[in-house]
N, C-alpha and C positions, 0 to 999 in steps of 0.2 A: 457113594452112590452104588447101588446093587444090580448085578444083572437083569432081576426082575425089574426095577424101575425103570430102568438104560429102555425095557423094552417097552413098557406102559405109554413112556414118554415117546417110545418112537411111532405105538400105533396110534396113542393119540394125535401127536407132529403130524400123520399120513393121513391120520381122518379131518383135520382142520382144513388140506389142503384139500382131499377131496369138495368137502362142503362148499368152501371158498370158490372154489372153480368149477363146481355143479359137473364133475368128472362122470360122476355116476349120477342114478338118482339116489334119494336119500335111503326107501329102504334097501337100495343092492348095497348101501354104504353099510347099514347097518346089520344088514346076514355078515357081509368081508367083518365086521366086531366081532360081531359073538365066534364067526368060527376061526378068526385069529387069536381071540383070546382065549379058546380053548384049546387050539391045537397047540399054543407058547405054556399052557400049564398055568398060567397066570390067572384062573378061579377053576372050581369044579364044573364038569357038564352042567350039575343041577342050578351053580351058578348062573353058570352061562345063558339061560332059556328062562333065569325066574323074571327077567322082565317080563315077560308075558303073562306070569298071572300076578305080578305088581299090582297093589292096589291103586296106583294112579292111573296106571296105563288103562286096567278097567275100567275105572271111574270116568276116566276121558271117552273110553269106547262109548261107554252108556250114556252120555251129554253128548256127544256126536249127534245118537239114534234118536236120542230123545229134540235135540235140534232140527234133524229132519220132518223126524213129526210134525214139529212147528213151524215150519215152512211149509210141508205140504198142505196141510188143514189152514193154511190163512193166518195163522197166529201173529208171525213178525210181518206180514204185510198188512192186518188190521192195525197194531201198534205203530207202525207208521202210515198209514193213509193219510190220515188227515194233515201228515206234511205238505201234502197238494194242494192245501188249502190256505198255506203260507208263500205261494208263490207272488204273492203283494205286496210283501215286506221288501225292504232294501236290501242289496246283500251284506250291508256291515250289522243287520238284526239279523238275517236267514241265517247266514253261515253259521254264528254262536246255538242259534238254535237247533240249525240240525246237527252240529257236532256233541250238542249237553244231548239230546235225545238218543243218538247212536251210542252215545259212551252208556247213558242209562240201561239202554237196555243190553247192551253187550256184559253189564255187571252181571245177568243171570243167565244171556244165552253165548251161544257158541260165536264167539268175536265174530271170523269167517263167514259165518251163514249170515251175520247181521249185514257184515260190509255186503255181502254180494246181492242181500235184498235191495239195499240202499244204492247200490251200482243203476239197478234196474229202474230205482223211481229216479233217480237224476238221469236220467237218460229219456227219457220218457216226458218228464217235466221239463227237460233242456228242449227237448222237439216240440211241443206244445205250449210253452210258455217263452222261450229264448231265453229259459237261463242260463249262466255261466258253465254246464261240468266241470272246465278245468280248475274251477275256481274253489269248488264244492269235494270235488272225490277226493283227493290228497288229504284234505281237513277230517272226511267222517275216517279217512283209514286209521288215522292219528286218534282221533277220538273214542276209535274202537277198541285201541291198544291201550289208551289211558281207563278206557270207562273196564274194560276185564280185569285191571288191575286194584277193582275196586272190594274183589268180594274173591272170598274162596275160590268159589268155581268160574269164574269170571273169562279165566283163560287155563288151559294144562299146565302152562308152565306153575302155576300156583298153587297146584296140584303136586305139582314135581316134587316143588324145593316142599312142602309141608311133608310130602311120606319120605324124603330121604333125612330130613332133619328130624321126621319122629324115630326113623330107624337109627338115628347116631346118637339119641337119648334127647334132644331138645323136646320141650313141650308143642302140643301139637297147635295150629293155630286153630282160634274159634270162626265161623262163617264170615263175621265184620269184622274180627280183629284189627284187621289193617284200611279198612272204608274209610276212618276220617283222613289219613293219608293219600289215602288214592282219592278222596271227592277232593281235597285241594289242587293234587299234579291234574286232576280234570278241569278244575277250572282254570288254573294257572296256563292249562295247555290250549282252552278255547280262547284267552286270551291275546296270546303268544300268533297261535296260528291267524285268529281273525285278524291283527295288526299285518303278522307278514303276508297272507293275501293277496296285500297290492303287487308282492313281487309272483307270484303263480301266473303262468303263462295264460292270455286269453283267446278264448274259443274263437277259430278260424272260422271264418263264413264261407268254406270250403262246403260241400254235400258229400253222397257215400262217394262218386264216381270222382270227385277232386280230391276225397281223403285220402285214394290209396295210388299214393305220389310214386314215384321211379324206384325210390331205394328202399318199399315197401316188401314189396312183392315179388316172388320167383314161380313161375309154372312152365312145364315143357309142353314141347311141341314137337311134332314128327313129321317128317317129310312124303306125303303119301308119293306112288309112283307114276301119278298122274300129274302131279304139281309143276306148276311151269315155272317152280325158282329151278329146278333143275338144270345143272351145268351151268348157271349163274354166279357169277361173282358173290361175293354177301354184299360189296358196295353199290350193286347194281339192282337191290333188294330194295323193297322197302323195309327191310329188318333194321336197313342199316340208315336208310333216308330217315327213318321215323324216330325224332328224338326221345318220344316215349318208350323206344324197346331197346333195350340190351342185351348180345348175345354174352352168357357167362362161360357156357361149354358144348364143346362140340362130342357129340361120343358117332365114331363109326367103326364099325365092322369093330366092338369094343374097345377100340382106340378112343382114347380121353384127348382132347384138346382144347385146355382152359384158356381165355378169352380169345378166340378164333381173330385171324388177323382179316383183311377186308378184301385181300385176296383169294382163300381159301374158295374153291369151287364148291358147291353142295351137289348134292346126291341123292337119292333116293332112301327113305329110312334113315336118312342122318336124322339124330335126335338133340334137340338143340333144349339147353336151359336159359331162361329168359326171364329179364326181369325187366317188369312194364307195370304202366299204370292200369287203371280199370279200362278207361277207353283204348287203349291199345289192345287189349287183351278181349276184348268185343271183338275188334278188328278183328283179330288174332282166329276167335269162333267164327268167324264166319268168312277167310278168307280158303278159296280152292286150294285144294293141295296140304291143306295143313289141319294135322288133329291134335287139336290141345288137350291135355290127360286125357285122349282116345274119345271123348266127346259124341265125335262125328258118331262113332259106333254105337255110342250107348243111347245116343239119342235116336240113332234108328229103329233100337230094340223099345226105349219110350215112347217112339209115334208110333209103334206096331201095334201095341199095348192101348195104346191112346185111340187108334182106330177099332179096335176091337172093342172095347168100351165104348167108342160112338156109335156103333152098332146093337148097343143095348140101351141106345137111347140115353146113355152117358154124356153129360156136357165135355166138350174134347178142352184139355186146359193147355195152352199153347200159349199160354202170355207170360213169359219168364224172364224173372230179373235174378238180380244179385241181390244177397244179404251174408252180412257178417257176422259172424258167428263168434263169440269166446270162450273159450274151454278153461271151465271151473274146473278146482281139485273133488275129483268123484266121479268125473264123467267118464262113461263107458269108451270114450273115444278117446282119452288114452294112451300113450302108446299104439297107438296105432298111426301108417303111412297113411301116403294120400292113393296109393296102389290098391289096398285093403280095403280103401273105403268108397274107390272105384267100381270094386267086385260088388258091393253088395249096397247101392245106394241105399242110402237112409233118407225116410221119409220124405221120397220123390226129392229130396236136392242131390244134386250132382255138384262131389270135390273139383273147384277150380284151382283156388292157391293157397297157401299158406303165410302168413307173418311170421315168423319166430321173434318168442319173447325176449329182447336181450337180457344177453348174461358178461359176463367177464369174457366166457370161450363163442359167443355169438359174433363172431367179425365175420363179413362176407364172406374173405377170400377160406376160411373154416369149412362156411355153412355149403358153398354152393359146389367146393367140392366133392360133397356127397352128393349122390345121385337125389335128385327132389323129390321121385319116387320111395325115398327109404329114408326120410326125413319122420321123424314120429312125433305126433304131438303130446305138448305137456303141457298143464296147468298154466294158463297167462298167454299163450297162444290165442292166434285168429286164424279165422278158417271162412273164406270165402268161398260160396255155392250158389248157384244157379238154379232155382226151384220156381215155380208155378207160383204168380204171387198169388191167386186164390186159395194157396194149399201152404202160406209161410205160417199158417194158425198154425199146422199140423208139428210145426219142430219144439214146441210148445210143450209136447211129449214128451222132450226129450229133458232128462237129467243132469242139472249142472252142466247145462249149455245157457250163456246168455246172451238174446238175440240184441244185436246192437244197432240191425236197422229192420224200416218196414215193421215194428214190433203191431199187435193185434194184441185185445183183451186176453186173456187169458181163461177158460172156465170157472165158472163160479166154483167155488168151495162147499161143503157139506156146515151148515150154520153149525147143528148140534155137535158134529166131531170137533170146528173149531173152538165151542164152548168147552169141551170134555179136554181137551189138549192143553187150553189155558189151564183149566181147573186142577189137573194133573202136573203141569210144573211150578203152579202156584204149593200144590201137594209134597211136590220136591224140596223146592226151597224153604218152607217153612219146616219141613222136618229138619233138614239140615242146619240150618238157621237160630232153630231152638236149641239141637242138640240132644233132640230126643229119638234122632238116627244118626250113624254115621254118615258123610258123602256120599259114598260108595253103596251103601247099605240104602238110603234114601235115594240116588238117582239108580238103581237097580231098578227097586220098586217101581218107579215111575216110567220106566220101559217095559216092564211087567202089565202094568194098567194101561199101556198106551195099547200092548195087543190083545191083551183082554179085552176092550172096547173098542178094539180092530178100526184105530186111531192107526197104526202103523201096521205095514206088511213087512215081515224081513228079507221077503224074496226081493223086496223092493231096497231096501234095506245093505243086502250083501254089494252090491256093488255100486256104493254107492256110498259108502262110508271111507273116508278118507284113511286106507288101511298105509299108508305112505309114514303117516304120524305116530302110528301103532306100532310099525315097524322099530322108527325113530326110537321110540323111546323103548321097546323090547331092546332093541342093540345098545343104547348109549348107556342105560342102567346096571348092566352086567360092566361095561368102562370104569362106571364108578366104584363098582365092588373093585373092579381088581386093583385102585389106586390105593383103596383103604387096605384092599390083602397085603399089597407088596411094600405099602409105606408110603406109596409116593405122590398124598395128598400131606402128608405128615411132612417128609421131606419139603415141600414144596411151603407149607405154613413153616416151620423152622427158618427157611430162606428168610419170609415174610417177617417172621419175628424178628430177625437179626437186623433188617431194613427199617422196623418199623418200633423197634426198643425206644424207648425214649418220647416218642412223639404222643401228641394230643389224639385223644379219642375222635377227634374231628376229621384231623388227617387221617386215623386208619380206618374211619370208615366211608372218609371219603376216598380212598384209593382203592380199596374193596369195591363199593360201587363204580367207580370208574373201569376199571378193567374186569367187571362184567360187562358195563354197557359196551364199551370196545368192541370185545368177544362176541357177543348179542349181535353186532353189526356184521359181523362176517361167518360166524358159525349159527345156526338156527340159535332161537331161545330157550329151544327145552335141551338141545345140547348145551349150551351155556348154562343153563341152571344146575344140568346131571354136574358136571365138572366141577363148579364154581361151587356148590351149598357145601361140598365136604371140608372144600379149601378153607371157606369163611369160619365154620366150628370152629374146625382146629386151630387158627388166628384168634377167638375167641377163648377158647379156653388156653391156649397158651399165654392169655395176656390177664386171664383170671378174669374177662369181662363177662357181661350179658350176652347170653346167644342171639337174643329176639332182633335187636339192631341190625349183627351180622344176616341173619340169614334174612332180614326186610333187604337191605341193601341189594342182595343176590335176587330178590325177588322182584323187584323192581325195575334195579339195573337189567334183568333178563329181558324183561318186558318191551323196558324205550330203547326198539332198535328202529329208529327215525330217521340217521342220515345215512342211510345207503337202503337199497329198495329188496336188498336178499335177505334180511336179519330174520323177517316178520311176513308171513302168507297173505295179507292183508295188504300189504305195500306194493310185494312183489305181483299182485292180480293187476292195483292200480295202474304201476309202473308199465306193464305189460298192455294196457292199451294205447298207450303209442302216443299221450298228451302229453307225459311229463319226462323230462331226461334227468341224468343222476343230478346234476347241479341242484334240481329242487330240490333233492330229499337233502342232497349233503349240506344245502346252506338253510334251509327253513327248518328242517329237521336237527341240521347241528347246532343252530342257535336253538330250538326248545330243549334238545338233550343239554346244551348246558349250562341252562337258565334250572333244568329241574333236576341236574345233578349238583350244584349248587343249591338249592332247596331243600332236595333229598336229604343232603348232607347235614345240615342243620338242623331238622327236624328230628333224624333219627337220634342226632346224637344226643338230643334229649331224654334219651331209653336212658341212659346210663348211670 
């Protein structure tokens, strides 16, 4: 083994764990790639940067833009409407139905944008009909992952493994090459999932104010100088009487003191971190002496506002509830604290609390010793606000936010743009499809036409495109060059070979596909494809077999990361609203990964 590889493997080894333990986010992981692997010498600058004009990574940007389009104009919310009108069916017919429907249509559009449309009509459908969600959203996320895995563009990673196995000389794959394969792991998977069902947790008859239980929820509070806890015990508090509130930390005079004991005196401007239910945290606004995320202030500047406006004969809106908010990958909020979003309220709500999404490094005692003011939110996040409920239409506005309670119709759509939208990615795929444009070349065009027909604005556009993924794969595709530079995908197939001399084509490509899926479960999928498509060639051609097998394995295997909720964007959005714990993904998800990596297995190895 070569110095150069010693270190491939070692930035690899570092980025695995980054991923795994969500250290970073993904594209700060992937700038630390490219400028490690260029300051170690281990490819050229030119190398280093050419993931970014990689033609998948394009190709993903432009089904991104082109997916947005199609959301905005009504397009994947016409395509599913009339699921509303299946709300009569049993759930052992619903659930097959809406998961064949989400996987159908995820074959042509951007997985992500399908699952989060489909978020919003079970949500909606659950409030108005008393359907199950918990019983429904695990299923379409699953079916969204199976149904991309039907067609070319179906998902990036598909994207992935086709341009690095066309750059290592395999043939490229055609639009449906791989659909009757992926339409059986679709059905095989609505199968699997509708039987296990009966084990998915069922929806509490809990409301918003009972959903958000004690070990939900964290927001401070400050002790004004008028407040009569002053010089008081905490045991002598109702902080401390009230089982729904828990003091997490004390900060004074900058002095930190994590879980405060019952003796400690308070003080004036002591700033306390708290985690309470919604009714506590009512209490909380409207108790003398106390200002939760400075509240008291901002609403005085909103009733100043609010009277000034009743003096113009302005209705005064003074009737405010809570609504819960979830933070899509896109949305301008971000990164961004609950400090930031203090300063500058958005669309009359006012930041009360936050959920964070768990993760591996999500444990309380982690989270709450940051300051909850410098907590930033990420994708799969909630965000509880306090807004006008005549004015909850208004967050409606808002991008890659989805409202999860008190939802309101949403504006009609433009009928003709949503015609022109469809007829533009029907445009897409059939050029692709025949072969009488390339992907890249065909979904360009169709972003092309979407602003010609000023179907899509890019200012709308820029921020609002999930540049986190772009990142991903700019960084991880220079990874894979430097393996092929230094050897040490070669290296790594040789091992392979020596392991795997002798055995049946069945075995090696069912261990091929097994430790992708594996990988898939804890490193994203398009990392796991970057990695994985080189390793499989070269297993392939050192065994003198067919490439097409190998690199289906990797494409697949990338795909079904089912039993754990980080592999796949689509799991982890679900995961993040707070119905399901890992146990569901690892036991409904690990029995369908391997029921369909035994499938997988069998099937492919009839390539050969």
């Amino acid at each position: 083994m070569t110095t150069e590889i010693i270190l491939v493997f070692s930035i690899l080894f570092i980025t695995v764990i980054l991923f795994a333990f969500e250290v970073f986010s993904v594209d700060k992981i992937a700038m630390l790639i490219i400028a490690s692997l260029a300051l170690t010498g281990l490819v050229e600058p030119e190398e280093a940067i050419s993931g970014f004009s990689n033609s998948a990574t394009i190709t993903v940007l432009s089904l991104m833009i082109i997916a947005l389009a199609l959301e905005d104009n009504g397009v994947i919310a016409s395509l599913a409407r009339f699921l509303k009108n299946l709300h009569v069916l049993p759930l052992f017919l619903l659930l097959p139905v809406f998961m064949f429907i989400t996987g159908g249509i995820s074959a042509f559009i951007n997985t992500t944008a399908v699952v989060i449309v489909f978020i919003k009509i079970i949500s909606e459908l659950s409030k108005r009909f008393n359907l199950p969600q918990s019983k429904l959203l695990l299923p379409i996320s699953f079916a969204g992952i199976l149904g991309g895995s039907c067609t070319l563009m179906g998902t990036s990673t598909n994207l992935i493994v086709n341009s690095i196995a066309k750059d290592l000389g395999a043939e490229k794959f055609s639009f449906f090459e791989f659909s009757f394969f992926g339409l059986i792991f679709l059905l095989v998977g609505i199968v699997i999932v509708t039987i296990a069902s009966r084990w998915l947790p069922k929806d509490s008859e809990e409301n918003l104010h009972d959903a958000y239980d004690l070990e939900n929820y964290v927001t401070t509070a400050v002790i004004s100088k008028d407040s009569n806890l002053i010089d008081k015990n905490i045991e002598d508090t109702f902080l401390y009487t009230n089982p729904g509130i828990s003091i997490l930390k004390l900060t004074r005079n900058k002095q930190i003191t994590n879980a405060p004991g019952r003796y400690i005196t308070l003080k004036a401007n002591d700033k306390l971190v708290l985690m309470c239910d919604i009714e506590s945290l009512a209490r909380l606004n409207d108790a003398d002496g106390l200002s939760v995320h400075k509240t008291q202030e901002i609403n005085k500047k909103r009733q100043a506002i609010e009277n000034d406006e009743e003096n113009k004969n302005v209705k005064k809106q003074d009737d405010l509830g809570f609504v819960e908010l979830l933070i899509l990958p896109g949305s301008i909020l971000i990164g961004k604290n609950l400090k930031q979003l203090r300063k500058q309220t958005f669309q009359s709500a006012l930041p009360i609390a936050i959920r964070k999404r768990k993760n591996i490094r999500n444990t309380k005692e982690r989270l709450f010793r940051k300051d909850i003011d410098q907590i930033t939110l990420k994708p799969g996040d909630r965000l509880l606000v306090e807004v006008p409920k005549n004015e909850i239409g208004q967050l409606y506005d808002m991008e890659n936010v989805a409202i999860l309670q008190e939802h309101k119709i949403k504006p009609s759509v433009n009928n003709t743009k949503r015609t022109i939208s469809f007829a533009i990615l029907s445009v897409v795929v059939g050029l692709a499809a025949t072969g009488i444009l390339p992907i890249l070349v065909s979904a360009l065009t169709g972003v092309c036409l979407l602003l010609l027909t000023r179907c899509l604005d890019l200012n709308d556009v820029y921020h609002r495109v999930n540049w986190q993924v772009i990142f991903l794969l700019a960084g991880m595709i220079p990874l894979g060059i430097a393996m092929n530079n230094t050897g040490a995908d070669k290296w790594i197939s040789d091992h392979l070979l020596a392991i795997l001399s002798g055995q049946s084509n069945l075995i090696v490509i069912g261990l091929i596909f097994l430790i992708t899926m594996l990988m898939s479960s804890v490193v994203s999928n398009n990392a796991t494809a970057i990695i994985m498509t080189p390793i499989a060639i070269a297993v392939a051609v050192g065994l003198d077999l067919s490439m097409k097998p190998f690199i289906l394995s990797v494409l697949f295997g990338a795909n079904f990361s089912f039993f754990t909720p980080m592999g796949y964007q689509t799991n982890t959005l679900i995961y993040g609203m707070g119905i399901y714990k890992f146990k569901h993904f690892f036991i409904i998800g690990g029995i369908l990964s391997i029921i369909l990596w035994v499938l997988g297995t069998f099937m492919l190895s009839t390539l050969f």
